[in-house]
DSSP file (Angstrom, degrees, kcal/mol; ACC not computed):
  #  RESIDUE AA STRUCTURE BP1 BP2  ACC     N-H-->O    O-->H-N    N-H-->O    O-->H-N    TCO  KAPPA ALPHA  PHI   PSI    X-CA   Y-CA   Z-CA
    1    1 A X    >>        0   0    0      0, 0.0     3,-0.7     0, 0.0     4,-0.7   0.000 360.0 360.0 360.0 -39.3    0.0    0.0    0.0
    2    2 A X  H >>  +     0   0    0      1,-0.2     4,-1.2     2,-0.2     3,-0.7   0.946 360.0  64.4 -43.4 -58.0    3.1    2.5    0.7
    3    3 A X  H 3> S+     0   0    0      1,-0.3     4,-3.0     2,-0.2     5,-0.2   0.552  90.4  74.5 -51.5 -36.0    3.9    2.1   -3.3
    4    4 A X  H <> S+     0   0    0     -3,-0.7     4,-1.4     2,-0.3    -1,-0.3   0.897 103.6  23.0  46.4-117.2    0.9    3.6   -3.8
    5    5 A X  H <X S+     0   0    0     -3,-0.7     4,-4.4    -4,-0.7    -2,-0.2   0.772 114.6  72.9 -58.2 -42.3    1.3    7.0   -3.1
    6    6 A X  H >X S+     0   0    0     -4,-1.2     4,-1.7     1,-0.2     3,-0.6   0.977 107.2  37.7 -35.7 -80.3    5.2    6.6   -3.7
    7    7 A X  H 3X S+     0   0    0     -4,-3.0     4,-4.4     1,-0.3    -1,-0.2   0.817 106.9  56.0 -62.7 -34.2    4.5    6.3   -7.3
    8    8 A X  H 3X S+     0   0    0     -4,-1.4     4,-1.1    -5,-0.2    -1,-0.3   0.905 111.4  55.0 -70.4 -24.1    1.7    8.7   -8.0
    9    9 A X  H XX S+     0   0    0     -4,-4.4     4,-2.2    -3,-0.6     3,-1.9   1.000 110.5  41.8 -76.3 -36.7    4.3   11.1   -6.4
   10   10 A X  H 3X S+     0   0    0     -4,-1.7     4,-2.5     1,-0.2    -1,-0.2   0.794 110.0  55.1 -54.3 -29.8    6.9   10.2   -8.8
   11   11 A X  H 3X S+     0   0    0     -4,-4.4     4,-1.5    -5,-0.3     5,-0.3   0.692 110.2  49.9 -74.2  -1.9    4.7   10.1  -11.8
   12   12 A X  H <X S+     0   0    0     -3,-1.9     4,-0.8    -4,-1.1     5,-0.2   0.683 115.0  42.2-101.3 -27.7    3.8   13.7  -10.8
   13   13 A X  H  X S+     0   0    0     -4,-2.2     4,-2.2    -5,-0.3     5,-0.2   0.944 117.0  45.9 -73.9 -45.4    7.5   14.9  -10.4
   14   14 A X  H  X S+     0   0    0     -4,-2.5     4,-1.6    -5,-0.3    -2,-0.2   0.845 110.7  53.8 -74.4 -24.2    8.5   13.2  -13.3
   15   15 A X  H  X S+     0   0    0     -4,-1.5     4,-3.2     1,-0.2    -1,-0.2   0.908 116.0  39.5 -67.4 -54.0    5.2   14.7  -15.2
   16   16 A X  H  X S+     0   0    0     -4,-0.8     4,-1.8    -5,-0.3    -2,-0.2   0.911 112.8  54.8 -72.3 -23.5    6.2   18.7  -14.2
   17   17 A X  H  X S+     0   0    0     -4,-2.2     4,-2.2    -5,-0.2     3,-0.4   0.971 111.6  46.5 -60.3 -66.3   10.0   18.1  -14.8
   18   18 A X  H  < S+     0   0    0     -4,-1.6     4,-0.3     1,-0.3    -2,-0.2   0.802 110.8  49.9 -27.8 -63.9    8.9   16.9  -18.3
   19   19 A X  H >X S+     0   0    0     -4,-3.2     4,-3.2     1,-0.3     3,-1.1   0.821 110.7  54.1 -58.0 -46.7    6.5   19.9  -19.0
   20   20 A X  H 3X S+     0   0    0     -4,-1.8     4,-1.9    -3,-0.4    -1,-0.3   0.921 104.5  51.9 -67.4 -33.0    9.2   22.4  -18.0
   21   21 A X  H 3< S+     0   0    0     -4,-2.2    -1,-0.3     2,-0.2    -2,-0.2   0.733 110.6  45.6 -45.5 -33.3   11.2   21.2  -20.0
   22   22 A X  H <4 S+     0   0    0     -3,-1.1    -2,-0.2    -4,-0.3    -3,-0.1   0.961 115.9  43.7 -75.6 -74.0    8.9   21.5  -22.9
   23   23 A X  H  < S+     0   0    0     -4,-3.2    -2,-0.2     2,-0.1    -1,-0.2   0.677 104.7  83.2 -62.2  -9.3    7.8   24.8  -22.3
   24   24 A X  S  < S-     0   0    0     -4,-1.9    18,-0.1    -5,-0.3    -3,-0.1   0.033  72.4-130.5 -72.0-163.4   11.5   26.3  -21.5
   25   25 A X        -     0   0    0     16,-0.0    -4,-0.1     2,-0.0    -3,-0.1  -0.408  24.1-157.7-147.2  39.3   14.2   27.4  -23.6
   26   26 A X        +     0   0    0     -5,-0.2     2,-0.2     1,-0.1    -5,-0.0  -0.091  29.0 174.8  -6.0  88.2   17.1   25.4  -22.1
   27   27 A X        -     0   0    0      9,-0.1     2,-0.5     0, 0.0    -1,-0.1  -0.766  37.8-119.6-120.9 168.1   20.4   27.6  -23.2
   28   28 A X        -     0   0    0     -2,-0.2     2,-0.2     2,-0.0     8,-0.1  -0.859  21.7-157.0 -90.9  88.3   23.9   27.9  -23.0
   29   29 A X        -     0   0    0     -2,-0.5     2,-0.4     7,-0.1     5,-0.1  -0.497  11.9-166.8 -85.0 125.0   25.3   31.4  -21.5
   30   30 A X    >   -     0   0    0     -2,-0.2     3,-2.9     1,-0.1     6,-0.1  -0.915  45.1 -72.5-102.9 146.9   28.9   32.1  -22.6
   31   31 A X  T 3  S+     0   0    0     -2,-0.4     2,-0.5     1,-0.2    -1,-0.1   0.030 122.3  11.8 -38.8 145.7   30.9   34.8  -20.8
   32   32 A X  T 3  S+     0   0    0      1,-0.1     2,-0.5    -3,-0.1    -1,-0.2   0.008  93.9 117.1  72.9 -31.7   29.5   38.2  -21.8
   33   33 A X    <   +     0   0    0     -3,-2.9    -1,-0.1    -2,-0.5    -3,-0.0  -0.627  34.7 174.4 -66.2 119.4   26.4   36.9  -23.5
   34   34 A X    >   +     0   0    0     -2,-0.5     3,-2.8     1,-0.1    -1,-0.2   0.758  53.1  94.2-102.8 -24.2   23.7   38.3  -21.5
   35   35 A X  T 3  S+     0   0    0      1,-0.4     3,-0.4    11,-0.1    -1,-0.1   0.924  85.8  50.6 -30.5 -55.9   20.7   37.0  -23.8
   36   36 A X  T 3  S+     0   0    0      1,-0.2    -1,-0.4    -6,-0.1     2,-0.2   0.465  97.0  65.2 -78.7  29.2   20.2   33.9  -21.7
   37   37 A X  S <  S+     0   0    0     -3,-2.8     2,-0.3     2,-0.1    -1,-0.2  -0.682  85.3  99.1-130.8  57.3   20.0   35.9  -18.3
   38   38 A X        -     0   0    0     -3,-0.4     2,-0.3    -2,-0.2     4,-0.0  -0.730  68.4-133.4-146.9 160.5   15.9   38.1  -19.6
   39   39 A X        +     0   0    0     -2,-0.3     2,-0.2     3,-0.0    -2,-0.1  -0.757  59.3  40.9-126.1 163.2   13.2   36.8  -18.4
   40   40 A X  S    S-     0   0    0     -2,-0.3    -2,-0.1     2,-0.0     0, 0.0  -0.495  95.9  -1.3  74.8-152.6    9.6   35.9  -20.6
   41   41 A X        -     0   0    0     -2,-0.2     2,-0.5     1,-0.1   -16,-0.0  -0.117  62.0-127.3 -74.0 171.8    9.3   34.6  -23.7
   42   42 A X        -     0   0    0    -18,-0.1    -1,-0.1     4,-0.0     3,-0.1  -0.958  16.6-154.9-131.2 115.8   11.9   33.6  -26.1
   43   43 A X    >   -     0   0    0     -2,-0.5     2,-1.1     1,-0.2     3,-0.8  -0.007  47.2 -71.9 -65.4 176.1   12.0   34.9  -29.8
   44   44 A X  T 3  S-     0   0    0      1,-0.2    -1,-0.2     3,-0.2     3,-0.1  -0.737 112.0 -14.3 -41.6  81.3   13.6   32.9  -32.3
   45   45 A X  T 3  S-     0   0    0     -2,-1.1    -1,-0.2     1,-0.2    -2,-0.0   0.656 108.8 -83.9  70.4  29.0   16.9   32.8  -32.1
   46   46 A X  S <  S+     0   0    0     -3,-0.8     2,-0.3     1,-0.2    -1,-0.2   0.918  80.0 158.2  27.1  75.8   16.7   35.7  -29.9
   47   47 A X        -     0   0    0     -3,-0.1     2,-0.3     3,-0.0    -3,-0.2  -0.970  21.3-176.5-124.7 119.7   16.5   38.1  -33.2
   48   48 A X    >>  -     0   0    0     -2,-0.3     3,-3.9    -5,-0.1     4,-1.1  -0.985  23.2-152.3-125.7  91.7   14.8   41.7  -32.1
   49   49 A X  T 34 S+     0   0    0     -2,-0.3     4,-0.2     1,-0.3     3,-0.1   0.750  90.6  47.1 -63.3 -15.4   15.0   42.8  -36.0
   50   50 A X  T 34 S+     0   0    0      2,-0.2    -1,-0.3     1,-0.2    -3,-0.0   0.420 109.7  48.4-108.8   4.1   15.2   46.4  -35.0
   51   51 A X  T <4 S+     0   0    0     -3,-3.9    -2,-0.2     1,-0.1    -1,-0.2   0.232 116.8  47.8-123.5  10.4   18.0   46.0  -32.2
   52   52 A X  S  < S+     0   0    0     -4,-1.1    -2,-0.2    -3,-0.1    -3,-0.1   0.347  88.5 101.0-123.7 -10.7   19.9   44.0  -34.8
   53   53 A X  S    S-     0   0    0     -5,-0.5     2,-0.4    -4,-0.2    -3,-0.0  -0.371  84.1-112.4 -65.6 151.0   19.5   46.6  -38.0
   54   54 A X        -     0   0    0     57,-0.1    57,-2.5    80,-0.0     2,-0.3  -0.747  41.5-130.8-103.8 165.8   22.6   48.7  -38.5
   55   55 A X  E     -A  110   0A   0     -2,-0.4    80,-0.3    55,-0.2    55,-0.2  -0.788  23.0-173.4-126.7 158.5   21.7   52.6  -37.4
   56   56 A X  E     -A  109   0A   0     53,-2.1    53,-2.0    78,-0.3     2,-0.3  -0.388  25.7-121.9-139.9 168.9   22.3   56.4  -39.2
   57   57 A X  E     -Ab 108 137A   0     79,-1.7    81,-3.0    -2,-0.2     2,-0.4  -0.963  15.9-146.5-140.4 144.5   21.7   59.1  -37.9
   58   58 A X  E     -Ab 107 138A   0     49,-0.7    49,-1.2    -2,-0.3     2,-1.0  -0.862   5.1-169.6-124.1 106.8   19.3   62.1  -39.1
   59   59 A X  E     - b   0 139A   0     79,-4.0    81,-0.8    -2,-0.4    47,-0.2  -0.491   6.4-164.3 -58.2  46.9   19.9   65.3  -38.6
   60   60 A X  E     - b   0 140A   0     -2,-1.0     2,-0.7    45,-0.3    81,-0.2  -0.260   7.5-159.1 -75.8 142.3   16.6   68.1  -39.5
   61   61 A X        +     0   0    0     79,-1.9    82,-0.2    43,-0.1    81,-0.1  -0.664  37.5 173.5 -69.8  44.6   17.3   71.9  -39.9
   62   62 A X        -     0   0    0     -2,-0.7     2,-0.3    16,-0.2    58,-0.1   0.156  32.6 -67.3 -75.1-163.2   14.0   72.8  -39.3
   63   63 A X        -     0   0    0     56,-1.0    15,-0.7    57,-0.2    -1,-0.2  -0.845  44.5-130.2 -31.1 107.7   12.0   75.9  -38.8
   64   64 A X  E     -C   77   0B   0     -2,-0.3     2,-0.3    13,-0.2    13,-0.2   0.061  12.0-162.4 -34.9 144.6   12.6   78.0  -35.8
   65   65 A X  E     -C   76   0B   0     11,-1.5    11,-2.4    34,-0.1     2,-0.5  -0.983  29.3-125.6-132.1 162.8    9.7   79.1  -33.6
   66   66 A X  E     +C   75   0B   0     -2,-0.3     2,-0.3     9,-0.2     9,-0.2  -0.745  30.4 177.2 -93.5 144.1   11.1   82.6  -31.1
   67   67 A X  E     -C   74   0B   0      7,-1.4     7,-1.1    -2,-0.5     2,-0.4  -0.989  19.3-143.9-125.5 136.1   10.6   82.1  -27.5
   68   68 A X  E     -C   73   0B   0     -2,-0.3     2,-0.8     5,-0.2     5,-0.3  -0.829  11.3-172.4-111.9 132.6   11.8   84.9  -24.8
   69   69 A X  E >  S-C   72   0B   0      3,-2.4     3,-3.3    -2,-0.4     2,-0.4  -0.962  81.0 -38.4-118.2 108.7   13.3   83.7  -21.1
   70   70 A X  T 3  S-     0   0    0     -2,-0.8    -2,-0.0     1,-0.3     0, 0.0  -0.415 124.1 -26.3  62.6-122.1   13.6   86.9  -19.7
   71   71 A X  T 3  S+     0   0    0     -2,-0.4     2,-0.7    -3,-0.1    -1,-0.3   0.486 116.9  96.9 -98.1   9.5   14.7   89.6  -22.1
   72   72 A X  E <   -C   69   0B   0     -3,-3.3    -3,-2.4     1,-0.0     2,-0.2  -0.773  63.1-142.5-100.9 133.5   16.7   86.8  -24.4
   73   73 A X  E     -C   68   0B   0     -2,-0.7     2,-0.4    -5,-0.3    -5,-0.2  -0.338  16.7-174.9 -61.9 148.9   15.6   85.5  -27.1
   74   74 A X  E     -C   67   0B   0     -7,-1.1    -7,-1.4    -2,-0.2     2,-0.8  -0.975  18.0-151.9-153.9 140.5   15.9   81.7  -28.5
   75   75 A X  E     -C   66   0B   0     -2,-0.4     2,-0.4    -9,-0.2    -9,-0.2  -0.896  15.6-172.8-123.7 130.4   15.0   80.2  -31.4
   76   76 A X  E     -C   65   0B   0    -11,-2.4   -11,-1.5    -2,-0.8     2,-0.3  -0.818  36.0-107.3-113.3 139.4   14.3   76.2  -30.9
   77   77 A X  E     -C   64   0B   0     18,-0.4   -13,-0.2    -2,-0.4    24,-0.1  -0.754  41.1-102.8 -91.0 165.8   13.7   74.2  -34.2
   78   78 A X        -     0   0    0    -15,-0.7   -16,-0.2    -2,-0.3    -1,-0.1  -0.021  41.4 -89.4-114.2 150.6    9.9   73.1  -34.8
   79   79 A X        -     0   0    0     16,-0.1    40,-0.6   -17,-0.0     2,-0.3  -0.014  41.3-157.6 -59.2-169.6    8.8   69.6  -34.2
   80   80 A X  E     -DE  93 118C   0     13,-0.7    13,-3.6    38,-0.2     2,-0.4  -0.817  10.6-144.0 177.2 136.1    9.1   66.8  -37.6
   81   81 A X  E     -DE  92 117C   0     36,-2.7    36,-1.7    -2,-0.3     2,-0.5  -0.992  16.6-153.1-110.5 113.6    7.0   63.6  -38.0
   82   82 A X  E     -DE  91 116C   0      9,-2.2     8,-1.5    -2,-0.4     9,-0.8  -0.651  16.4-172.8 -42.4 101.5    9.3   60.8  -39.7
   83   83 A X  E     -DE  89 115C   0     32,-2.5    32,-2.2    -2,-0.5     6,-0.3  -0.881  26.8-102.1-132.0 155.3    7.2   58.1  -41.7
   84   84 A X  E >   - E   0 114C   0      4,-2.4     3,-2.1    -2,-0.4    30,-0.2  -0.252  48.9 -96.3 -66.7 148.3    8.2   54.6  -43.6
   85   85 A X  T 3  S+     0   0    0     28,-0.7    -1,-0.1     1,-0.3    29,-0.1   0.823 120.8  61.7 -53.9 -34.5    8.4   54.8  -47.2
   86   86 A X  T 3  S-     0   0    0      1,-0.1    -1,-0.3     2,-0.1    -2,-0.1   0.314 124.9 -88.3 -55.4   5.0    5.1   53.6  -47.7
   87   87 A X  S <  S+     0   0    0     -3,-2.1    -2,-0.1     1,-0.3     3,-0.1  -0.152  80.9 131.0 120.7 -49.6    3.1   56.4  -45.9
   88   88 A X        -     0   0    0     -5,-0.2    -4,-2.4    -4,-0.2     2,-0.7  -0.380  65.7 -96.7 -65.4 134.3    3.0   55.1  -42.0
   89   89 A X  E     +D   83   0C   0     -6,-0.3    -6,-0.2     1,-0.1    -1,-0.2  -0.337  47.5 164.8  27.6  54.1    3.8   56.7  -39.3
   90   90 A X  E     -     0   0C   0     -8,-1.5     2,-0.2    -2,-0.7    -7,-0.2   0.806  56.7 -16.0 -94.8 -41.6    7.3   56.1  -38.1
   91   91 A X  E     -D   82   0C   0     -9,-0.8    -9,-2.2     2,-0.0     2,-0.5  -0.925  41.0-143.1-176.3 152.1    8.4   58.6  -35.7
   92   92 A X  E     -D   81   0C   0     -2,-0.2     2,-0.2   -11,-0.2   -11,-0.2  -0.995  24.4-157.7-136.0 121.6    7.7   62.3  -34.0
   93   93 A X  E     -D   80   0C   0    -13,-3.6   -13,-0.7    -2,-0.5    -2,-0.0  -0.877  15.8-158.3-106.6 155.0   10.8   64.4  -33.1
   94   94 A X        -     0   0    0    -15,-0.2    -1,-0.1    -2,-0.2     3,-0.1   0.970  23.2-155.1 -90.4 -57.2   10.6   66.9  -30.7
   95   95 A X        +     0   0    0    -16,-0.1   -18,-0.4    -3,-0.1     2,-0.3   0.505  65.7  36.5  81.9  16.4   13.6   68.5  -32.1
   96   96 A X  S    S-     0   0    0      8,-0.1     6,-0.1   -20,-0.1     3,-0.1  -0.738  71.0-132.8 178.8 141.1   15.1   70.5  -29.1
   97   97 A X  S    S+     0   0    0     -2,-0.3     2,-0.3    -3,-0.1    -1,-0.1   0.361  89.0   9.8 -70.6 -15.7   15.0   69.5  -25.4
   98   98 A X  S >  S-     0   0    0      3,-0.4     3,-1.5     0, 0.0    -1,-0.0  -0.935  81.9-101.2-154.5 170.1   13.7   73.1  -24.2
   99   99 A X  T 3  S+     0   0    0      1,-0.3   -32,-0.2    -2,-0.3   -34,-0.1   0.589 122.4  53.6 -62.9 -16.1   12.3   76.2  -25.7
  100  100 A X  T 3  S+     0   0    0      1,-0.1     2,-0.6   -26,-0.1    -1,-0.3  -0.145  81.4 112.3-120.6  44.2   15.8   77.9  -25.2
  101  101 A X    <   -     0   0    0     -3,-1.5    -3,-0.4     1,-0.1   -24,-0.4  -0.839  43.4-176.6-122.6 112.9   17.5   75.1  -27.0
  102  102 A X        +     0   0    0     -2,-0.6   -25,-0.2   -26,-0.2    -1,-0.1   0.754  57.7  95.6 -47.1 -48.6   18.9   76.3  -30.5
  103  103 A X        -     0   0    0    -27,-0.1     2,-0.3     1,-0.1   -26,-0.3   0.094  68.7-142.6 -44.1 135.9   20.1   72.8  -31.4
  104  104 A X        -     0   0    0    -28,-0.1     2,-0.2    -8,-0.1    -8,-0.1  -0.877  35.7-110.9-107.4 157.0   18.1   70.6  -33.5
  105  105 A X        -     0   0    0     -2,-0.3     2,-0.6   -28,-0.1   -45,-0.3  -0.441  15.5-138.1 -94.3 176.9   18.5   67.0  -32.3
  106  106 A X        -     0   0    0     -2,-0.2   -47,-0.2   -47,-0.2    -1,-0.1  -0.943  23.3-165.7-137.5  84.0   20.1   64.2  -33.9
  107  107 A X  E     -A   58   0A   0    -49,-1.2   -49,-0.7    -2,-0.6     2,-0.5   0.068  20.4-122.1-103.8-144.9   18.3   61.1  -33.6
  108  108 A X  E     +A   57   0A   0    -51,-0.2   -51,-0.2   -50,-0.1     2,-0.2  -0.995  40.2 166.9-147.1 116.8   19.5   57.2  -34.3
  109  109 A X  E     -A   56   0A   0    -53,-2.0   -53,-2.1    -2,-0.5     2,-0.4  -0.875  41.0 -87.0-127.6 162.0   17.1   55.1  -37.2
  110  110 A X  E     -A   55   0A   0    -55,-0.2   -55,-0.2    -2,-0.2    22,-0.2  -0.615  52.8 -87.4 -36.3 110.8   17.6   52.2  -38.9
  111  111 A X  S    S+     0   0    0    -57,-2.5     2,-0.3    -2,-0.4    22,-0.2   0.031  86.2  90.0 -37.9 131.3   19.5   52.1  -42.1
  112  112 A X  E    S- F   0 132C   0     20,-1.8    20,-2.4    -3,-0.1     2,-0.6  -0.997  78.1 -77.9 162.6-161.0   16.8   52.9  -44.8
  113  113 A X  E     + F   0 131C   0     -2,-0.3   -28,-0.7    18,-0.2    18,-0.2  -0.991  49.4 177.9-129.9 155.1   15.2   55.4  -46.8
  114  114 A X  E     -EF  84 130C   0     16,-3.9    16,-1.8    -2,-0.6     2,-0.6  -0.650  29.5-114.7-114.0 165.5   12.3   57.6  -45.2
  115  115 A X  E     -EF  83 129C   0    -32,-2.2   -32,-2.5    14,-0.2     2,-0.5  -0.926  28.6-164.9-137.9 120.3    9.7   60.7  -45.7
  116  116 A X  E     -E   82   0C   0     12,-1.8     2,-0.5    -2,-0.6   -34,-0.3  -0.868  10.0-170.8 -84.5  98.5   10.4   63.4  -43.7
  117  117 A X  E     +E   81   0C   0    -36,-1.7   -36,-2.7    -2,-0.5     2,-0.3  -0.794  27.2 142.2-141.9 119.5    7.7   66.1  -43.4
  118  118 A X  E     -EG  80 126C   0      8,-3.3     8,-1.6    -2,-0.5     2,-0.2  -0.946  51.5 -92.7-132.6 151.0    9.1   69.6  -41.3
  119  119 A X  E     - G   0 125C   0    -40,-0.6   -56,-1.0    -2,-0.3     6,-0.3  -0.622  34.8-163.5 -63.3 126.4    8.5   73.4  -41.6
  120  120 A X        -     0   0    0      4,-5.2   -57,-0.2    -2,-0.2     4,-0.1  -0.687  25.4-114.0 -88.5 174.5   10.8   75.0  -43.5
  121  121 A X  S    S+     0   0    0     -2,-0.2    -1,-0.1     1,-0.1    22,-0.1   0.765 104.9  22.7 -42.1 -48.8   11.2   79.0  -43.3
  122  122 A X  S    S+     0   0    0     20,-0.1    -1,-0.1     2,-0.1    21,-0.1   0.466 119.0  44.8-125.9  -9.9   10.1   79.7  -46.4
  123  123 A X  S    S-     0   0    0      1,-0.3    -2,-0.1    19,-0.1     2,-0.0  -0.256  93.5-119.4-131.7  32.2    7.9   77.2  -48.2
  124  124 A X  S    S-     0   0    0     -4,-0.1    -4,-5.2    -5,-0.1     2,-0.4  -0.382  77.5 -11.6  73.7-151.1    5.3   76.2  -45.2
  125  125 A X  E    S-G  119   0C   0     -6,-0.3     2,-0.4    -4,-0.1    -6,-0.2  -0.752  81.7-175.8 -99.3 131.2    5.2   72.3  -44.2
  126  126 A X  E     -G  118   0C   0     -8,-1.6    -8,-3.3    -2,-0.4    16,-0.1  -0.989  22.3-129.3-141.0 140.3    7.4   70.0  -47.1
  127  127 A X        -     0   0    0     -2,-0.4     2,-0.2   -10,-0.2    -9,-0.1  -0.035  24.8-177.9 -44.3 152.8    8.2   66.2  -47.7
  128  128 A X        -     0   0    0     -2,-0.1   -12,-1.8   -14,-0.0     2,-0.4  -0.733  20.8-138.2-170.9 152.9   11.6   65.3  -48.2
  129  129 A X  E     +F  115   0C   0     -2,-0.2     2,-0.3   -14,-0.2   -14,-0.2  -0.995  29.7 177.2-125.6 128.1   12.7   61.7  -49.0
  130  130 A X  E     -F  114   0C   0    -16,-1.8   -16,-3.9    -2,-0.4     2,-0.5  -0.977  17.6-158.3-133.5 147.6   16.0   60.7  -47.0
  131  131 A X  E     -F  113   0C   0     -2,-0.3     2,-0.8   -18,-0.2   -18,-0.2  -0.932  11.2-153.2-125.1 150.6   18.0   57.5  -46.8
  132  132 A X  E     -F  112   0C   0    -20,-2.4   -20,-1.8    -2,-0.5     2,-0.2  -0.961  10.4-156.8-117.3 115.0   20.4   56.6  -43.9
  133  133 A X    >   -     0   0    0     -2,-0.8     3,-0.7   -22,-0.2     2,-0.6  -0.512  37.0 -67.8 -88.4 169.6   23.2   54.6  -43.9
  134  134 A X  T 3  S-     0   0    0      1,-0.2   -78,-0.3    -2,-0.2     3,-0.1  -0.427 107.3 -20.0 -71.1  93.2   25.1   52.8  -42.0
  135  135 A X  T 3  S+     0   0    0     -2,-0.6     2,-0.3     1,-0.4    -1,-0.2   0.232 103.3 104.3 107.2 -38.6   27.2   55.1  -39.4
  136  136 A X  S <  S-     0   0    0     -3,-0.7   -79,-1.7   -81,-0.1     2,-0.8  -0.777  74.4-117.2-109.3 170.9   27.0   58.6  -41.2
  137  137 A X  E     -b   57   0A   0     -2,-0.3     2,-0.3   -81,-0.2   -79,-0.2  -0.908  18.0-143.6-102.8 105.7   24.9   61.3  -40.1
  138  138 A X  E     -b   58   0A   0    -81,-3.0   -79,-4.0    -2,-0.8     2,-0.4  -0.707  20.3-155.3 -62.2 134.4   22.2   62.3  -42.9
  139  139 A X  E     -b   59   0A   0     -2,-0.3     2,-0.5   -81,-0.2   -79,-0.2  -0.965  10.0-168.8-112.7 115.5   21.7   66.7  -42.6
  140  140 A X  E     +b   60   0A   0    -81,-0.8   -79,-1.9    -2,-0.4     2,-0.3  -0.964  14.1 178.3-115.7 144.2   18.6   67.7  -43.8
  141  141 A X    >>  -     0   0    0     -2,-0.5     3,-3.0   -81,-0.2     4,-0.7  -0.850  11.8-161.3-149.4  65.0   18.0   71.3  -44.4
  142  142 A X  T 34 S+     0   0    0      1,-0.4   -20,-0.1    -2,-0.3   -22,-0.1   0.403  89.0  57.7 -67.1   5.3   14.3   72.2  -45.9
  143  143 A X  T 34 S+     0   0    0    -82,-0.2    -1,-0.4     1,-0.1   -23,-0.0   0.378 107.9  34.3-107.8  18.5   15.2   74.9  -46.8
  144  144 A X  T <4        0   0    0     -3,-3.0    -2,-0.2     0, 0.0    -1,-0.1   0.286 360.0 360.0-131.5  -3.0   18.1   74.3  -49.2
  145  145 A X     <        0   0    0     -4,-0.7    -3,-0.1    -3,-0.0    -2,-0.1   0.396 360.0 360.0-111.0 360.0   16.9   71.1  -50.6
């Protein structure tokens, strides 16, 4: 009668051993690789297509708008929406960290080609098509292009 219970507990260890097994991802960590050390699910080959894309960089010129902090003046370039060559939606840059920052920022894409749509100075809101490679800085300038 002891055997019993003995066994249904072993078929119950050996059933949940099994299952983890099934449902894990059983890997190998080599020094430095941190990929087996995340926690959740496990892609395919741990491939994140956008953290594996080589990156550019884009520069826009945009339109200023003036803002005063006290008696000085500042001219911040204007936000720009970033969209995939087909049309979508890809990304909205601020283009300066504060109203009295003169810099336009410099963001990090995926090698590829894009449609850029910013104020210029002088001809309202324009389209531009830009491609980034891998490593160099695309400058775009609506108003010179």
């Amino acid at each position: 009668m002891n055997s019993t219970p003995n066994l249904t507990y072993l078929k119950t260890i050996l059933a949940i051993v099994t299952a983890s097994l099934c449902l894990s991802n059983p890997t190998m960590v080599h020094a430095g690789d941190r990929r087996g050390l995340s926690f959740g699910f496990v892609s395919p080959r741990h491939f994140d297509y956008r953290a594996e894309l080589p990156k550019g960089y884009l520069t826009v010129y945009s339109a200023t708008d003036r803002s005063v902090d006290g008696e000085l003046p500042y001219y911040a370039h204007s936000a720009y929406e970033i969209y995939t060559i087909d049309g979508r939606p890809f990304k909205r840059v601020e283009n300066h960290l504060s109203a009295s920052d003169e810099t336009p920022e410099t963001v990090s894409l995926p090698t590829g080609s894009y449609v850029v749509e910013a104020r210029s100075e002088n001809d309202g809101y324009i389209r531009r098509l830009v491609t980034i490679k891998a490593g160099l800085r695309t400058v775009l300038n609506p108003d010179f292009q």
